[in-house]
N, CA, C and O atoms as a DFTB+ gen file, in Angstrom:
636 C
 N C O
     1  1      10.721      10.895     -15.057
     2  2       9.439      11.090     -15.693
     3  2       8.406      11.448     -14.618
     4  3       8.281      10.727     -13.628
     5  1       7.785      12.368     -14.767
     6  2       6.441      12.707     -13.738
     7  2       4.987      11.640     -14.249
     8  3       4.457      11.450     -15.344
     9  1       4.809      11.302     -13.361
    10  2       3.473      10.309     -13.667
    11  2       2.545      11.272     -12.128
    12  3       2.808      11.688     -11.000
    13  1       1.443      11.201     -13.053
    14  2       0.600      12.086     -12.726
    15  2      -0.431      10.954     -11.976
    16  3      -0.332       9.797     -12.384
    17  1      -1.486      11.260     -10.818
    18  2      -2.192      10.193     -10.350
    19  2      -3.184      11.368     -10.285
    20  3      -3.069      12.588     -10.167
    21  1      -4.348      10.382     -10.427
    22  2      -5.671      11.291     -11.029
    23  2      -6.470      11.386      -9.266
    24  3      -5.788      11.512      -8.249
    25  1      -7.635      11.314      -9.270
    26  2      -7.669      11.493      -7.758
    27  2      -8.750      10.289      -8.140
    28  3      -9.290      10.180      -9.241
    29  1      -8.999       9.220      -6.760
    30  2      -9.705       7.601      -6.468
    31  2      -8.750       6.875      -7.674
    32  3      -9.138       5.975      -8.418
    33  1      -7.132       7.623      -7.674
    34  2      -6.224       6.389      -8.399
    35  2      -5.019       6.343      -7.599
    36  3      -4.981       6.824      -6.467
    37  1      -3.816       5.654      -8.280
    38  2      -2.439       5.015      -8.026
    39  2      -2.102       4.682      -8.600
    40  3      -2.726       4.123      -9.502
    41  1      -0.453       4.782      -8.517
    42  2       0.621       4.448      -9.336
    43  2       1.459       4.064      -8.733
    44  3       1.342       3.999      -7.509
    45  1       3.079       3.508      -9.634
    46  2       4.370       3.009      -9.184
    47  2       4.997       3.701      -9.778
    48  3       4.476       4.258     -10.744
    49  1       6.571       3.991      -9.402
    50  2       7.320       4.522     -10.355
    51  2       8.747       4.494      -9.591
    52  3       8.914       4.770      -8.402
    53  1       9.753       4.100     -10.528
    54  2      11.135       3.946      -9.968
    55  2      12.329       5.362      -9.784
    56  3      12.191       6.585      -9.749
    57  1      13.051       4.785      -9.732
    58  2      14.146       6.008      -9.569
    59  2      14.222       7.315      -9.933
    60  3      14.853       8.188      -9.337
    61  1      13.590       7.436     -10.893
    62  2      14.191       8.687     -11.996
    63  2      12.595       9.577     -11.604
    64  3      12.409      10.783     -11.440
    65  1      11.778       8.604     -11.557
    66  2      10.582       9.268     -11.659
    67  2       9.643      10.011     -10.279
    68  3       9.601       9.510      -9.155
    69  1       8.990      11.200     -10.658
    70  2       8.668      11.824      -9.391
    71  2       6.554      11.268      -9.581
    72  3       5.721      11.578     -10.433
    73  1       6.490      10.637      -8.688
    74  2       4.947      11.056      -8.543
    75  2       4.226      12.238      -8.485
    76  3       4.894      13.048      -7.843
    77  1       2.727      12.925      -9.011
    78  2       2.494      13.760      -8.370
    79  2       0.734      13.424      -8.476
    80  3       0.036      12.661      -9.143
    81  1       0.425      14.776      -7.093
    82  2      -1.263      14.736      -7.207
    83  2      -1.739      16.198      -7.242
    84  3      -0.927      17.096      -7.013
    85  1      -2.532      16.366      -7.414
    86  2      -2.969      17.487      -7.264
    87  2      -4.846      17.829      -6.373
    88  3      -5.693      16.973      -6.628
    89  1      -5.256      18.958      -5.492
    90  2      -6.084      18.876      -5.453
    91  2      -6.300      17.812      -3.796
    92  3      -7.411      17.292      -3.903
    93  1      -5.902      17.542      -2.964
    94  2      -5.839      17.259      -2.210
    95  2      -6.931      18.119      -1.087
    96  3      -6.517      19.221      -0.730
    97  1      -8.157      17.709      -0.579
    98  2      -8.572      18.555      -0.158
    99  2      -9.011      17.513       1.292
   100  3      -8.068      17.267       2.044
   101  1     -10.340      16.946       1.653
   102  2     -10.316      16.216       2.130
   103  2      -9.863      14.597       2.328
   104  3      -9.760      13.936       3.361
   105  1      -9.601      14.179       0.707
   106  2      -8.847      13.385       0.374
   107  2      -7.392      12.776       0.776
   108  3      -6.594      13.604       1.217
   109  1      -7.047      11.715       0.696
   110  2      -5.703      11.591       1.373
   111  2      -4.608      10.970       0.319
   112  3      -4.990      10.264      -0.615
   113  1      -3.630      11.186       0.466
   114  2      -2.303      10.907      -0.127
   115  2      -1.588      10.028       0.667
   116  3      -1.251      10.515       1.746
   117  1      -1.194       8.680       0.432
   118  2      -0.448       7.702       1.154
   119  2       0.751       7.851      -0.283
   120  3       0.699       7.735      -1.507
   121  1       1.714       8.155       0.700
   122  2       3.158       7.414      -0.265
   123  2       3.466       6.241       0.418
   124  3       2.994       6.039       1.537
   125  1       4.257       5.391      -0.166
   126  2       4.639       4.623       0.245
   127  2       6.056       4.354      -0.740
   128  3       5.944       4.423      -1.964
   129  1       7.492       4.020      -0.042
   130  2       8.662       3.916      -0.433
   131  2       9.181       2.864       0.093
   132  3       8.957       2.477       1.240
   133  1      10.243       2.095      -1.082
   134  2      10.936       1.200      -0.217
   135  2      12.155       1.676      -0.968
   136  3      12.152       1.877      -2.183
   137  1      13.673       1.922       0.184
   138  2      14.732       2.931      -0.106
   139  2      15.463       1.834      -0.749
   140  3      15.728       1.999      -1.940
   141  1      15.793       0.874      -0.253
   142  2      16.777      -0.087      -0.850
   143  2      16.212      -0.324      -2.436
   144  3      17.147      -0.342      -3.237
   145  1      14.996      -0.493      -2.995
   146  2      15.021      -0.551      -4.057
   147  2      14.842       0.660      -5.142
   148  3      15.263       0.670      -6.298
   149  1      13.931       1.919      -4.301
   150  2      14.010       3.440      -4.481
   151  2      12.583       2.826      -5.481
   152  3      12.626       2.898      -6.710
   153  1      11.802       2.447      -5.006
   154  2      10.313       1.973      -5.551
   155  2       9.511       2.855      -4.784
   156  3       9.592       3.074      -3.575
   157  1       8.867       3.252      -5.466
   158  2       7.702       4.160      -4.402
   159  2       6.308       4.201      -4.410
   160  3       6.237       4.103      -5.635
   161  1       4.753       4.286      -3.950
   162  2       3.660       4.139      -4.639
   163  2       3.091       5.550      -3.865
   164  3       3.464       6.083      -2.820
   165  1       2.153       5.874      -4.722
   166  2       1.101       6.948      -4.222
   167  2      -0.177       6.655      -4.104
   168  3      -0.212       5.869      -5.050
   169  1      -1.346       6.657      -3.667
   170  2      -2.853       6.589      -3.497
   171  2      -2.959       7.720      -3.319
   172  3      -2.186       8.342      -2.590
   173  1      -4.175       8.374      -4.091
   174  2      -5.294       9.656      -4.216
   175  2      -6.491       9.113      -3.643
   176  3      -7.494       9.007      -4.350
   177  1      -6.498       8.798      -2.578
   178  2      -8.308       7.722      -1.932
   179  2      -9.035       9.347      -1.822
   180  3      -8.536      10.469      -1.731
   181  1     -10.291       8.899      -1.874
   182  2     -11.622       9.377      -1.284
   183  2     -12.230       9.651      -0.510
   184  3     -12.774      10.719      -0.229
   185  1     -12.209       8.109       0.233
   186  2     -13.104       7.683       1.136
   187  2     -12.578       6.844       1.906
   188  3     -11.924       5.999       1.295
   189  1     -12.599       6.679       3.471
   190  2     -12.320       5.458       3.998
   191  2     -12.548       4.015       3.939
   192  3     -11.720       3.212       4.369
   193  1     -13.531       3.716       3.473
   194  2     -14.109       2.375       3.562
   195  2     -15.112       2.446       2.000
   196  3     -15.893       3.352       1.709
   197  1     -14.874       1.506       1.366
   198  2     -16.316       1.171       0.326
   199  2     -17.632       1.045       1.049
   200  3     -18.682       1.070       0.408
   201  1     -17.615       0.894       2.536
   202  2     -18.655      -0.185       3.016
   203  2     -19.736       0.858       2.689
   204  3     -20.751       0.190       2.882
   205  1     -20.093       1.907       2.368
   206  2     -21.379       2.810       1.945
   207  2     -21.153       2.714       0.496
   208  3     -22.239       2.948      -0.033
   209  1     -20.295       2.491      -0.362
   210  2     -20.682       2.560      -1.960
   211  2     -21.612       2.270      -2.353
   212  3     -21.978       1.125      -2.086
   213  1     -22.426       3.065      -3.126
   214  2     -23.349       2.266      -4.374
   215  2     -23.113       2.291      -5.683
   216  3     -23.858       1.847      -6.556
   217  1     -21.808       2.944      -5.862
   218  2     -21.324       3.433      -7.232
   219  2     -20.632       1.922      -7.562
   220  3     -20.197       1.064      -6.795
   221  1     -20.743       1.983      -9.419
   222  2     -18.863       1.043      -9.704
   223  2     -18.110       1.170      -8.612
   224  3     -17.987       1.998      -7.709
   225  1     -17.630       0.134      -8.915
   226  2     -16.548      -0.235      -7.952
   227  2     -15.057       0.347      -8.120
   228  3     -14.513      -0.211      -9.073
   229  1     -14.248       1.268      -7.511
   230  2     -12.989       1.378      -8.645
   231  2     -12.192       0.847      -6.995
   232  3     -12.639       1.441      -6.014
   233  1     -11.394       0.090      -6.806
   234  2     -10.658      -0.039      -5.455
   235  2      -9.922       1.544      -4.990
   236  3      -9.887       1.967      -3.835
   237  1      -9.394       2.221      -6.155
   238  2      -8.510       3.428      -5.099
   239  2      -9.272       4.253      -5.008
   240  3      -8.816       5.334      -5.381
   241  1     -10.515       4.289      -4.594
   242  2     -11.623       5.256      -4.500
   243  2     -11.571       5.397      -2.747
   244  3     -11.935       6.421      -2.168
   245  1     -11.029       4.123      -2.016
   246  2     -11.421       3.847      -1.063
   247  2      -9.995       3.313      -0.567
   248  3      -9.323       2.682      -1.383
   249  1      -9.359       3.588       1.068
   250  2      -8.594       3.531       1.823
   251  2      -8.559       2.181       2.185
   252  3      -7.417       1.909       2.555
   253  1      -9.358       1.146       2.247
   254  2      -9.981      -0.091       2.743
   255  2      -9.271      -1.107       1.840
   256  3      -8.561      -2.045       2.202
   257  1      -9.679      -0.646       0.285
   258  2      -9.278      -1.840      -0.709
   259  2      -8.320      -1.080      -1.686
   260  3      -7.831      -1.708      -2.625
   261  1      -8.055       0.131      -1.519
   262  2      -6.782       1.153      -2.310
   263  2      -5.699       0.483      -1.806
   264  3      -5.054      -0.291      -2.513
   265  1      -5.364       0.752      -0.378
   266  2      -3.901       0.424      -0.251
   267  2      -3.461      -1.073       0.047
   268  3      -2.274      -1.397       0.071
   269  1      -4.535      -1.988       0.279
   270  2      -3.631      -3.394      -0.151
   271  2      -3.351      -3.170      -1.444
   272  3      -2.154      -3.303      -1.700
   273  1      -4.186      -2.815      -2.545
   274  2      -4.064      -3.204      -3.923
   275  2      -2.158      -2.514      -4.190
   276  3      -1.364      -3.308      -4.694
   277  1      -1.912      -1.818      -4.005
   278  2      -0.825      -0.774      -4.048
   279  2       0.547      -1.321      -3.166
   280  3       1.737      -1.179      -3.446
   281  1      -0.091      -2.000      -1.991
   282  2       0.972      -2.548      -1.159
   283  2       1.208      -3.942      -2.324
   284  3       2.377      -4.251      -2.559
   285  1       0.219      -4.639      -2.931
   286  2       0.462      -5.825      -3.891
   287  2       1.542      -5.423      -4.796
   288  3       2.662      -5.905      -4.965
   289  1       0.781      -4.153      -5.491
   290  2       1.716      -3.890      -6.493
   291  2       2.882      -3.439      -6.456
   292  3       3.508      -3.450      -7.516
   293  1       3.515      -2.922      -5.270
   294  2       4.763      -2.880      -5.344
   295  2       5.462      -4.155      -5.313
   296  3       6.431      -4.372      -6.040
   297  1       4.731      -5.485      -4.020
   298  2       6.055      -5.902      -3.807
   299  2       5.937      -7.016      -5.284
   300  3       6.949      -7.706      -5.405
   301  1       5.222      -7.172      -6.003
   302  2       4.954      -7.572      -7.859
   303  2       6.149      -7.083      -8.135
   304  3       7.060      -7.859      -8.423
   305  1       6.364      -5.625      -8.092
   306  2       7.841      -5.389      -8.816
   307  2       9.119      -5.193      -7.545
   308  3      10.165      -4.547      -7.612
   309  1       8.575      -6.002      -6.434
   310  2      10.289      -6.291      -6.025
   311  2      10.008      -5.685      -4.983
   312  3      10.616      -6.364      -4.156
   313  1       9.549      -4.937      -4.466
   314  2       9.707      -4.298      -3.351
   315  2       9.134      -5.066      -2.052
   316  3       8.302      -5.965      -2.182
   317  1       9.568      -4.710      -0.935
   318  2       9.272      -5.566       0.153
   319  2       8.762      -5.136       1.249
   320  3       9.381      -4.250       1.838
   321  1       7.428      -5.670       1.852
   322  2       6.944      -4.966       2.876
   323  2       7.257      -4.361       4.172
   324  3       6.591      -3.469       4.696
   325  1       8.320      -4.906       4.661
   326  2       8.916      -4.994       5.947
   327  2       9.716      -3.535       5.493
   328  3       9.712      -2.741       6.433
   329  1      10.293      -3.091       4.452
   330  2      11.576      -2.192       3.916
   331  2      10.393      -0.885       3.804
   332  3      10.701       0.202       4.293
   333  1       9.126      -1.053       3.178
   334  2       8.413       0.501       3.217
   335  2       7.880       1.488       4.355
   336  3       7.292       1.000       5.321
   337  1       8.008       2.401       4.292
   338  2       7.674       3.302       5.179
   339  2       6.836       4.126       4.192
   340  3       6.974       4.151       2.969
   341  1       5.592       5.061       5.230
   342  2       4.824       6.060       4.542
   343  2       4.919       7.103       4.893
   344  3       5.500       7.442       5.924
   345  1       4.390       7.804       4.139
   346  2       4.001       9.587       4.344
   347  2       2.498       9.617       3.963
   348  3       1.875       8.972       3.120
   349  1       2.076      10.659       4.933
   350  2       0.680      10.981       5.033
   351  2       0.427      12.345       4.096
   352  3       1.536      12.876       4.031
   353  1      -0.445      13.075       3.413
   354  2      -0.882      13.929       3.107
   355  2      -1.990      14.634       3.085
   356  3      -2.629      13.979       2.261
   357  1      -2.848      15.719       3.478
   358  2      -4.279      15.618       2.960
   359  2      -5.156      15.213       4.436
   360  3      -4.818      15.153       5.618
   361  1      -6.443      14.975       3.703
   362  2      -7.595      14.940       5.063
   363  2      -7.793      16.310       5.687
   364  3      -7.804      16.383       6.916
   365  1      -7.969      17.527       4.866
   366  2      -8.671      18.799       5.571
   367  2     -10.048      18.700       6.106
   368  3     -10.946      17.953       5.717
   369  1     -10.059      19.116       6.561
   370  2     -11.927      19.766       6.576
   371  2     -12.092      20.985       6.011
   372  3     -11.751      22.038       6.550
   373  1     -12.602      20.887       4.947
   374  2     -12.743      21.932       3.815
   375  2     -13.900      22.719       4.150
   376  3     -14.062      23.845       3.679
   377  1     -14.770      22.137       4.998
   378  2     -16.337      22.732       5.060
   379  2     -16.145      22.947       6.648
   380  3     -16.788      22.138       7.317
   381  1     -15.433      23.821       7.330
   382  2     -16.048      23.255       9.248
   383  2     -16.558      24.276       9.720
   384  3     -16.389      24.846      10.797
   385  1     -17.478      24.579       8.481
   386  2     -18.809      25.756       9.118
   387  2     -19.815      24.978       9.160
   388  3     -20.832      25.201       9.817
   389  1     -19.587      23.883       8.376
   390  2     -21.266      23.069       8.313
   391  2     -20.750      21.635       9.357
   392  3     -21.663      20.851       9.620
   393  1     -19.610      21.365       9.820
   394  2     -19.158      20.419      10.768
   395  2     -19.223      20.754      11.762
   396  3     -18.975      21.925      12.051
   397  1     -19.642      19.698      12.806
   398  2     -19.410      20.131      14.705
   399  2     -18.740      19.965      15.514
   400  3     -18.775      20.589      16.575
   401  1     -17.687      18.784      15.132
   402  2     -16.910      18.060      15.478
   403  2     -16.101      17.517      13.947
   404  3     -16.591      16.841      13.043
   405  1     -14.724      18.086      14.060
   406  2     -13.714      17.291      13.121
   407  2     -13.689      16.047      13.219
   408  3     -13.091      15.555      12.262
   409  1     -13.978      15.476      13.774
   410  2     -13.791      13.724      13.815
   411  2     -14.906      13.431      12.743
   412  3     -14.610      12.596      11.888
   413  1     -15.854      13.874      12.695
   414  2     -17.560      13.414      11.695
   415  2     -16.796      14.052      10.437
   416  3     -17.610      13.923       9.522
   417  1     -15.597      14.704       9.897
   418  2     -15.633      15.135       8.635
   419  2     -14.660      13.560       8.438
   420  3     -14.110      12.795       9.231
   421  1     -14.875      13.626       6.476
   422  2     -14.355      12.765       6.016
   423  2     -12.814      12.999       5.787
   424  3     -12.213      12.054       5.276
   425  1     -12.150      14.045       6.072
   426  2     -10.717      14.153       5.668
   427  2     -10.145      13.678       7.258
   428  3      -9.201      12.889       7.306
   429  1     -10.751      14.187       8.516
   430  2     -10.352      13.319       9.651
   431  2     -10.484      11.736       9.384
   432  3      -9.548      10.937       9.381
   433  1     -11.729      11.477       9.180
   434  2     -11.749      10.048       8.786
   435  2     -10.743       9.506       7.785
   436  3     -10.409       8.323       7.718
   437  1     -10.503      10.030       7.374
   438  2      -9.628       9.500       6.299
   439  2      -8.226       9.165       6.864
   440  3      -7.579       8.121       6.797
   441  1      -8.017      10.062       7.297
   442  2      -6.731      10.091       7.861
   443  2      -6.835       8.691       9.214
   444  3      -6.069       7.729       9.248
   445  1      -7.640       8.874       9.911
   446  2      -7.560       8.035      11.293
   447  2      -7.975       5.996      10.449
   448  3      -8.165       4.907      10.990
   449  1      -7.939       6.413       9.117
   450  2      -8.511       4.436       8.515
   451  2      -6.747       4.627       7.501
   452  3      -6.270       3.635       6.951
   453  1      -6.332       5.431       7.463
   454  2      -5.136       5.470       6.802
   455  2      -3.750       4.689       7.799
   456  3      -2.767       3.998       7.531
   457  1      -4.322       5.233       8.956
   458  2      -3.238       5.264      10.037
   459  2      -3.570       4.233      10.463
   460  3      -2.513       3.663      10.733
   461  1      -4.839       3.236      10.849
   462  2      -5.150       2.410      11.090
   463  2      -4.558       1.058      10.009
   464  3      -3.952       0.019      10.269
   465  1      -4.986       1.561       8.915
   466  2      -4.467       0.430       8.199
   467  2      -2.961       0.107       7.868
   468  3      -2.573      -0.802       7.134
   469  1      -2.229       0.968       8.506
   470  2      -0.776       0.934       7.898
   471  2       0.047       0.213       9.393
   472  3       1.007      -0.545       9.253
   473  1      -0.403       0.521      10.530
   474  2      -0.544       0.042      11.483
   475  2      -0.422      -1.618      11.531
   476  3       0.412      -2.379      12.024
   477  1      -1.694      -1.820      10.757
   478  2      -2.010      -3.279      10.610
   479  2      -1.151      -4.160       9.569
   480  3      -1.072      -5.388       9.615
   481  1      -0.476      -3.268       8.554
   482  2       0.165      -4.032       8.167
   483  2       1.664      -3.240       8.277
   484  3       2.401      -2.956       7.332
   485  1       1.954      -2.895      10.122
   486  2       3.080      -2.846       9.888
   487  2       4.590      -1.964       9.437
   488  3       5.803      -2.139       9.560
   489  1       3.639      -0.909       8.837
   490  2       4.523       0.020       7.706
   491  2       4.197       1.363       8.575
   492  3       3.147       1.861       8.982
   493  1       5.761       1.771       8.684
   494  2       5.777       3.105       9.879
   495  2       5.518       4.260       9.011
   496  3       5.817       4.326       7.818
   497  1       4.817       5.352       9.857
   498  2       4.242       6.619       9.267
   499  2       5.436       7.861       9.590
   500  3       5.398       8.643      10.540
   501  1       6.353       7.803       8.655
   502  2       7.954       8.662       9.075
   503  2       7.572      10.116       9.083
   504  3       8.205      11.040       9.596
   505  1       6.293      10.173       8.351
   506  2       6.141      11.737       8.234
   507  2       4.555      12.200       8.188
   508  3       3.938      11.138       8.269
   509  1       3.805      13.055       8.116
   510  2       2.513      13.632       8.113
   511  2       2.681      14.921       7.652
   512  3       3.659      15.618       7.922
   513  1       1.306      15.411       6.634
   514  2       0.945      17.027       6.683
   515  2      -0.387      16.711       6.379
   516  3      -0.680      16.442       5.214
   517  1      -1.402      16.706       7.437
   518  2      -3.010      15.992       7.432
   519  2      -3.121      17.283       8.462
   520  3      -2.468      17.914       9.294
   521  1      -4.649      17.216       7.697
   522  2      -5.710      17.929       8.986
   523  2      -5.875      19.466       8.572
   524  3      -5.736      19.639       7.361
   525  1      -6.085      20.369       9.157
   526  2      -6.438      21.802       9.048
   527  2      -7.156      21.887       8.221
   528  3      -7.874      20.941       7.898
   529  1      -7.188      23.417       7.434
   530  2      -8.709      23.788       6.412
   531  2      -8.338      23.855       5.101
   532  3      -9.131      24.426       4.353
   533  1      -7.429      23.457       4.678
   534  2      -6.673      23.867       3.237
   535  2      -5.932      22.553       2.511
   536  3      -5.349      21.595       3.019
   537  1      -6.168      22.864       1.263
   538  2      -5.866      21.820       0.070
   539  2      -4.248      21.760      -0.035
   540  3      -3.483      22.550       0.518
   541  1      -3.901      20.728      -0.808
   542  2      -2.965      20.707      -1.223
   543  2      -2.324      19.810      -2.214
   544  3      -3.173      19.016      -2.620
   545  1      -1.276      19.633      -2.715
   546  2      -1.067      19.045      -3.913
   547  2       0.597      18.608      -3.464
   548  3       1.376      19.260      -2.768
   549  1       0.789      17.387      -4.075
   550  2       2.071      16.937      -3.516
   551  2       3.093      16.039      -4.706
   552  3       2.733      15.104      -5.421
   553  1       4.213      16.568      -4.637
   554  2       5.715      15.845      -5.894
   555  2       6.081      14.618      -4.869
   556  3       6.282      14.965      -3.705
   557  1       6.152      13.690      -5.071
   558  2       7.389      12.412      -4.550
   559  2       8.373      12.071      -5.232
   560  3       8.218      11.438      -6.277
   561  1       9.528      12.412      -4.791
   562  2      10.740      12.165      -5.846
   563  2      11.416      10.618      -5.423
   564  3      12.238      10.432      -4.526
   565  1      10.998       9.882      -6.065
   566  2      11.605       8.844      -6.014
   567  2      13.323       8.618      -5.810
   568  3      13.881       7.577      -5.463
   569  1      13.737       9.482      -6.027
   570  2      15.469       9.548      -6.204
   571  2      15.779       9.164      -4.709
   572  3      16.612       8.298      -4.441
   573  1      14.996       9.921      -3.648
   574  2      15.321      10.273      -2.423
   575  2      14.341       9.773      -0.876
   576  3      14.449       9.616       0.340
   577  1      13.254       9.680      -2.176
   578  2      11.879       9.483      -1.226
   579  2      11.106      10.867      -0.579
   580  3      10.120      10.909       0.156
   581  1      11.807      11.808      -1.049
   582  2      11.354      13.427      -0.168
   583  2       9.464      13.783      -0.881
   584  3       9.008      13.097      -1.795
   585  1       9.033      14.402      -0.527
   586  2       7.954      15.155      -0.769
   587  2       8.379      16.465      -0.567
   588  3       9.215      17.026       0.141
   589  1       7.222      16.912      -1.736
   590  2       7.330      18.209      -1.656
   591  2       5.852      18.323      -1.588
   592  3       5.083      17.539      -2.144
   593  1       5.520      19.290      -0.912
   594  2       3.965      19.204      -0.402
   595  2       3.824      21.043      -0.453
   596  3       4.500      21.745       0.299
   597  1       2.793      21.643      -1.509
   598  2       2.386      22.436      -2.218
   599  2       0.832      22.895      -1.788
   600  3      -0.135      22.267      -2.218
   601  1       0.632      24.439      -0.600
   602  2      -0.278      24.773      -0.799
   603  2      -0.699      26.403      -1.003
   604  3       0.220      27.202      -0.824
   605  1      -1.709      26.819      -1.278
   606  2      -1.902      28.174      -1.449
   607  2      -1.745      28.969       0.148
   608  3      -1.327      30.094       0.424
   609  1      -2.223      27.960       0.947
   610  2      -2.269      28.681       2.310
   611  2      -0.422      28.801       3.246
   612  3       0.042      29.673       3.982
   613  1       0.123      27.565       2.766
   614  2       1.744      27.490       3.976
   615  2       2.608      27.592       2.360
   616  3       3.831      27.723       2.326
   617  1       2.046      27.537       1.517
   618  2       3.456      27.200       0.212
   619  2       3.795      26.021       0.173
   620  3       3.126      25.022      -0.095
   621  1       5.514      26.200       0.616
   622  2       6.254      24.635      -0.035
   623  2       7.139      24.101       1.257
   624  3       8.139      24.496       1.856
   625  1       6.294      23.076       1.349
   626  2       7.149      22.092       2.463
   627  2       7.719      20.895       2.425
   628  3       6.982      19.996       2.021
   629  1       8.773      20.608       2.713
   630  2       9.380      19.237       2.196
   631  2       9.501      18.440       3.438
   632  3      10.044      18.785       4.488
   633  1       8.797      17.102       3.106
   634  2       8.591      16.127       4.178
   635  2       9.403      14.611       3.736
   636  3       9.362      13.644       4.497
């Protein structure tokens, strides 16, 4: 079954089923898999940190309080922290005519509180397709754990 993740959301989905996102621009894509049980999660974050919100609150809006919530919910259905590994996606700089430095855009940022936090709890980063000027949209096939990572600018790459 394809379960679709909207973007500042997340999902779970087992064996049979492929995650997908679409629209990936500065935004980031964390998979996260654990093989022995073939459990997998996705985050569509935003933003690195809530700590500037003034909006509702939604947690996967934000890299900070998205991916504990997601690391919870897997191991809820069984999965175990020590067994997941991630994949990175996403974090362009969509605008770096009006940027001076890639580090001040939010898709660098994104990426460098992604890597930070996975770090901290532990969970190795087996793969990446972050950074440059272009969007993208990404399948996780749970069967295998592969990505397929979808853009107008490189096409189709499997990570």
């Amino acid at each position: 079954m394809i379960i679709n993740i909207k973007i500042a959301d997340a999902n779970i989905g087992f064996e049979d089923d492929v995650l997908k996102t679409i629209g990936l621009g500065s935004c980031v894509a964390i998979t996260l898999y654990d093989r022995e049980k073939k459990l997998g999660g996705m985050i569509h974050f935003m933003l690195p940190t809530k700590f500037f919100s003034t909006t509702v609150f939604n947690p996967y809006k934000y890299c900070d309080t998205g991916l504990p919530n997601l690391i919870l919910e897997m191991e809820q259905l069984g999965g175990k922290k020590y067994r997941m590994e991630a994949k990175l996606i996403g974090g362009a700089t969509m605008f770096s005519t009006f940027i001076k430095n890639v580090e001040d855009s939010i898709g660098y940022r994104n990426v460098a509180m992604a890597k930070k936090m996975l770090k901290e709890f532990r969970i190795p980063i087996i793969s990446e397709d972050v950074g440059s000027d272009y969007s993208r949209s990404v399948e996780f096939f749970l069967k295998d754990g592969k990505l397929r990572v979808i853009s107008f600018k490189n096409g189709e790459l499997y990570i």
